[in-house]
VMD Tcl script that builds the backbone (N, CA, C; Angstrom):
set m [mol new atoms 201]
animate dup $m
set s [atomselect $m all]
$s set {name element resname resid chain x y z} {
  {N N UNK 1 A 0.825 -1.194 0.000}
  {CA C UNK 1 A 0.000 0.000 0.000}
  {C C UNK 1 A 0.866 1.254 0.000}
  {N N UNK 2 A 2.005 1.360 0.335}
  {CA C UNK 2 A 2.996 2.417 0.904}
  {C C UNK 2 A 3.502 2.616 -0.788}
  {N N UNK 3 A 3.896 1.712 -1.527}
  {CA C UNK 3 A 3.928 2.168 -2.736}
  {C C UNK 3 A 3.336 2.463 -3.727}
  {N N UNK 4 A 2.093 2.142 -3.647}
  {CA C UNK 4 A 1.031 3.063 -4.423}
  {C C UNK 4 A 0.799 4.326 -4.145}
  {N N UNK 5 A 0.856 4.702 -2.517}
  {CA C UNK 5 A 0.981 6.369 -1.828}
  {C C UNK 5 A 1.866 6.846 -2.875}
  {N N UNK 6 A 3.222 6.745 -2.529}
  {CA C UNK 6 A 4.140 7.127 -3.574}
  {C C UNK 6 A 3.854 7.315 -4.635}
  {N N UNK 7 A 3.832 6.081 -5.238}
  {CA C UNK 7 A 3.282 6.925 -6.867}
  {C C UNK 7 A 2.456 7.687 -7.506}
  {N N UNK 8 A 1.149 7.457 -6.786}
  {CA C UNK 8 A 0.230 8.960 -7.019}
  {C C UNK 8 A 0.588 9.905 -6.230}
  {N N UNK 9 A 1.675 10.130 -4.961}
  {CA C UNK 9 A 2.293 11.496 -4.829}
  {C C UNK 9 A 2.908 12.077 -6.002}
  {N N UNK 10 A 4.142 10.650 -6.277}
  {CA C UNK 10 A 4.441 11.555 -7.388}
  {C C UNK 10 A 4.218 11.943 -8.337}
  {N N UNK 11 A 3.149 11.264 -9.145}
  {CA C UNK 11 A 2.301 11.336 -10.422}
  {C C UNK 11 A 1.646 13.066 -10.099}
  {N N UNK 12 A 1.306 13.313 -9.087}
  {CA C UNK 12 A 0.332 14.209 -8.513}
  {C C UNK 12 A 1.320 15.837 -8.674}
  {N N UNK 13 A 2.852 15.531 -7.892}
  {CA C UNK 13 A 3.659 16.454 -7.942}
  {C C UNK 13 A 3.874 16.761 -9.721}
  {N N UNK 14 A 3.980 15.427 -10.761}
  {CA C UNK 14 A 4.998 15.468 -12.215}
  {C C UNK 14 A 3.623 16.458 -12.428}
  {N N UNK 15 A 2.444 16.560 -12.089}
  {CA C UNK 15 A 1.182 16.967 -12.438}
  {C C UNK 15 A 1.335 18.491 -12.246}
  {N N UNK 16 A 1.886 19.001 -10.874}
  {CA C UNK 16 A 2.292 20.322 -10.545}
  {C C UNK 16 A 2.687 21.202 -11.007}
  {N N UNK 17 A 4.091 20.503 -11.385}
  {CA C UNK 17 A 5.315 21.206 -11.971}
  {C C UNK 17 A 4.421 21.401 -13.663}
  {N N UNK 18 A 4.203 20.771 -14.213}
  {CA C UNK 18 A 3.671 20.957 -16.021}
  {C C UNK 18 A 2.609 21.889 -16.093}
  {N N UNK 19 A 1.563 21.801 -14.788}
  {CA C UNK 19 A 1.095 23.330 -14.273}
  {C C UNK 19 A 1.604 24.412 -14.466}
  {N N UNK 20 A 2.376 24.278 -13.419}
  {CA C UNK 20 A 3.474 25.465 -13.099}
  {C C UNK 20 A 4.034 26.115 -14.338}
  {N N UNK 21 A 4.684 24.952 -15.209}
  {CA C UNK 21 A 5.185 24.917 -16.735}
  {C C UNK 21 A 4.842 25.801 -17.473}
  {N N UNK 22 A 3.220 25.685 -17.484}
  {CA C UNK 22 A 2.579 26.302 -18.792}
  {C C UNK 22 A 1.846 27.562 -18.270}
  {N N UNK 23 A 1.913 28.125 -16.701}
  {CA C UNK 23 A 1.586 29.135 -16.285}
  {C C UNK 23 A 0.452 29.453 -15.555}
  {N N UNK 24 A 0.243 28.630 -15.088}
  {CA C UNK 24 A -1.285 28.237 -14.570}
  {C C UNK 24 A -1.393 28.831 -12.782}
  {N N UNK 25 A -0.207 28.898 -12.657}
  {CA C UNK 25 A -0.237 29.402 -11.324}
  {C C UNK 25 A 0.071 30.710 -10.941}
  {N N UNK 26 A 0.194 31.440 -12.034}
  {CA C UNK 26 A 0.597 33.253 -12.260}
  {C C UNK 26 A -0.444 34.026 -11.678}
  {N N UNK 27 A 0.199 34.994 -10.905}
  {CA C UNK 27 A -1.057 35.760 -10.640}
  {C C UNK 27 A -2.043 36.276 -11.428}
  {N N UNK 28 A -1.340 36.603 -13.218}
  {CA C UNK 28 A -2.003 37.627 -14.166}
  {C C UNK 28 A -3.154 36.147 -14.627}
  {N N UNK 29 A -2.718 35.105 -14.001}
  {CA C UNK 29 A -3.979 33.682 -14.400}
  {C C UNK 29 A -5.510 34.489 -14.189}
  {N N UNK 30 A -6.730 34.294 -15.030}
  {CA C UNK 30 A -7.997 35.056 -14.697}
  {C C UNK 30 A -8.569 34.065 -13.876}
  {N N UNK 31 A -8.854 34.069 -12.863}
  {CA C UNK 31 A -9.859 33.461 -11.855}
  {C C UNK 31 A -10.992 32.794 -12.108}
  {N N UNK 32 A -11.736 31.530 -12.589}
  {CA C UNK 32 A -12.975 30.935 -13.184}
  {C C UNK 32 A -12.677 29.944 -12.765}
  {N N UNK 33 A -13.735 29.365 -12.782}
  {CA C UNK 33 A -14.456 27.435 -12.539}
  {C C UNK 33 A -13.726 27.409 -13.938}
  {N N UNK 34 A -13.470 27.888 -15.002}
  {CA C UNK 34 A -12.913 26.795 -16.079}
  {C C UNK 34 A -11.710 27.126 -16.241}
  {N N UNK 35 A -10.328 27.933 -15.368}
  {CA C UNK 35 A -9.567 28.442 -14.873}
  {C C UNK 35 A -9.622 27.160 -13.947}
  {N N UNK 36 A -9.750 26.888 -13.066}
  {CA C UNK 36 A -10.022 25.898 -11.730}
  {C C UNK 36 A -9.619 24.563 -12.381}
  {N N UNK 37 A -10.685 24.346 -13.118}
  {CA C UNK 37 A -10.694 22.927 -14.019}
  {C C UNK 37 A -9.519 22.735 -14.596}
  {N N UNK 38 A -9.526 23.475 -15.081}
  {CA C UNK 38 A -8.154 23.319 -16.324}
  {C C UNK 38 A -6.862 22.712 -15.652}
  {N N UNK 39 A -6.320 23.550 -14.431}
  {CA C UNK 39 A -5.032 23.251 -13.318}
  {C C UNK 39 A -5.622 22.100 -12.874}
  {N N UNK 40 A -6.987 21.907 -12.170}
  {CA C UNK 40 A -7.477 20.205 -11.861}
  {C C UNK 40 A -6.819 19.578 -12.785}
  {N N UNK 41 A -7.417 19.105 -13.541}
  {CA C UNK 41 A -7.127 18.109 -14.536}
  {C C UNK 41 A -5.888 18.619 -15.432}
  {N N UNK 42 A -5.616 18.896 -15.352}
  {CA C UNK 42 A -3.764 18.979 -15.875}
  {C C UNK 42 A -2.977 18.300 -14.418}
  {N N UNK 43 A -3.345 18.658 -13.506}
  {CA C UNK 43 A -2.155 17.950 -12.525}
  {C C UNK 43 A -2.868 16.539 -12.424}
  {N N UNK 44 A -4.066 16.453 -12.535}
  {CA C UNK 44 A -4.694 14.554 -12.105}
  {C C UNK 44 A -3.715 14.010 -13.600}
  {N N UNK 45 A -3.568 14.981 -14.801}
  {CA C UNK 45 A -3.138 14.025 -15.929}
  {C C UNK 45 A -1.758 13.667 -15.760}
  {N N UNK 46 A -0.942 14.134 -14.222}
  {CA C UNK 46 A 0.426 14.143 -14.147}
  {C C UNK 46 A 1.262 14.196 -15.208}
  {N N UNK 47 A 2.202 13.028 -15.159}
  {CA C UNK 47 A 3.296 12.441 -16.447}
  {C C UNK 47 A 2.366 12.387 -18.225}
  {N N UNK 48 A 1.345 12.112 -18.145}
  {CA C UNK 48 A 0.757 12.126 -19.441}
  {C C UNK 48 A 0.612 13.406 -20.373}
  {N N UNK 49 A 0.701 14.767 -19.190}
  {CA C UNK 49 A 0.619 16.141 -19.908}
  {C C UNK 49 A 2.654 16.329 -20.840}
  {N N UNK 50 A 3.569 15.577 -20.338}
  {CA C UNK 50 A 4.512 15.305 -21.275}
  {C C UNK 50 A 4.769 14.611 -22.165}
  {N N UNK 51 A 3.681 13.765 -22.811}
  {CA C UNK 51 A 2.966 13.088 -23.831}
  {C C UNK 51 A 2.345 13.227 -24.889}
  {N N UNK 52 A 1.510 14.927 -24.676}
  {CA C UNK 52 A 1.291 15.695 -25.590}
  {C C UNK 52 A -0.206 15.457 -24.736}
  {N N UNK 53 A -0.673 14.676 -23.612}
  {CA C UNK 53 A -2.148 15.595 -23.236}
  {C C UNK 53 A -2.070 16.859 -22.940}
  {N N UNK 54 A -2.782 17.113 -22.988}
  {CA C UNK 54 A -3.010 18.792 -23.097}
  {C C UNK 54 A -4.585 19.431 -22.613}
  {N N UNK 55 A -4.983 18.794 -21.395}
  {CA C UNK 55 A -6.348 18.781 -20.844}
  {C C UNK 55 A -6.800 20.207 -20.754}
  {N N UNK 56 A -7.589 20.646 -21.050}
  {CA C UNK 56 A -8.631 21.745 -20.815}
  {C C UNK 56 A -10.209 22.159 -20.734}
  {N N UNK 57 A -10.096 22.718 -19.782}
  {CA C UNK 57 A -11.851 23.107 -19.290}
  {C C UNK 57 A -12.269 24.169 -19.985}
  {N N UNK 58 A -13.068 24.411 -21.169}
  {CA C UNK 58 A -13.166 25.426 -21.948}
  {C C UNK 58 A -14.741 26.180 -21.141}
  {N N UNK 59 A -15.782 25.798 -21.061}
  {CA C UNK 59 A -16.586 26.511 -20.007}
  {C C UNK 59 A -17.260 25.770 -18.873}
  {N N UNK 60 A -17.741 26.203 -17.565}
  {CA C UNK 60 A -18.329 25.455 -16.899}
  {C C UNK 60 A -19.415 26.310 -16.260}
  {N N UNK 61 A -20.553 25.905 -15.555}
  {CA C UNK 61 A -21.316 26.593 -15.080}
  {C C UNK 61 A -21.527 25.758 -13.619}
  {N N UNK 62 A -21.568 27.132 -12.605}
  {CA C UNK 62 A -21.858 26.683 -11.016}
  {C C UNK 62 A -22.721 26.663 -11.065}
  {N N UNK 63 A -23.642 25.963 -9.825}
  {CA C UNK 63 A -25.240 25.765 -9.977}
  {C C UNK 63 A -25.556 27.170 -8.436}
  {N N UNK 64 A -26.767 27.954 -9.323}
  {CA C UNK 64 A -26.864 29.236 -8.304}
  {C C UNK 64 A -27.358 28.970 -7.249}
  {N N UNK 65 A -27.229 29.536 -6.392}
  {CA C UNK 65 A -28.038 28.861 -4.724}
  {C C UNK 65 A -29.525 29.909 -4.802}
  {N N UNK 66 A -30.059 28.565 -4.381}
  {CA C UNK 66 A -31.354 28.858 -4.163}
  {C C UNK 66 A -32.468 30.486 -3.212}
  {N N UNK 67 A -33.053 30.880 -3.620}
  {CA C UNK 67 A -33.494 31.610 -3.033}
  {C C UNK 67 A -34.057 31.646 -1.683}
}
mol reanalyze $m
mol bondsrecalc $m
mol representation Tube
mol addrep $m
């Protein structure tokens, strides 16, 4: 079990850094749920975003709270 921890740490970190990479963590980044998404799923795709995935959240909608 101790080595599966490991590897989705590190899968999770290779996920970070390719973040980091392509700029996702800049302040001038615009703030959105599809802004949000996008860094999600680029770091869940870890090692595969140096593969040529290239995951992106193009729009999303929050659900409004009720009156």
């Amino acid at each position: 079990m101790r080595i599966v921890t490991l590897i989705v740490l590190i899968w999770l970190i290779v996920g970070a850094v390719a973040a980091g990479q392509r700029g996702y963590f800049g302040s001038d980044t615009p703030t959105s749920c599809a802004t949000a998404g996008t860094i999600a799923v680029t770091v869940i795709a870890g090692p595969l975003n140096y593969l040529g995935v290239n995951p992106k959240i193009a729009d999303c909608t929050l659900p409004q709270p009720s009156p």
